[in-house]
Structures are given as structure tokens and as C-alpha cells.
N, C-alpha and C positions, 0 to 999 in steps of 0.2 A: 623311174627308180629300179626297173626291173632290167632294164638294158646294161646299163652301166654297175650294177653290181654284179650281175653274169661274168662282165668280161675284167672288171677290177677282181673279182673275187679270185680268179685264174691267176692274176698277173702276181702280188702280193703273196699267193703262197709259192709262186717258184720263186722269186724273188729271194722271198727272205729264208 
């Protein structure tokens, strides 16, 4: 849970 919200966390704020 520590991998996968590193690199979602990133992706979601350029995103939106």
C-alpha cells in the first residue's frame, strides 16, 4: 500500500 500510493499519488494530482 506504500508502492502504489507513491506513484498514484503523483499521477492524480497532474492529472486533475
Amino acid at each position: 500500500m506504500t508502492t502504489t500510493t507513491q506513484k498514484e499519488d503523483k499521477t492524480p494530482p497532474l492529472r486533475q
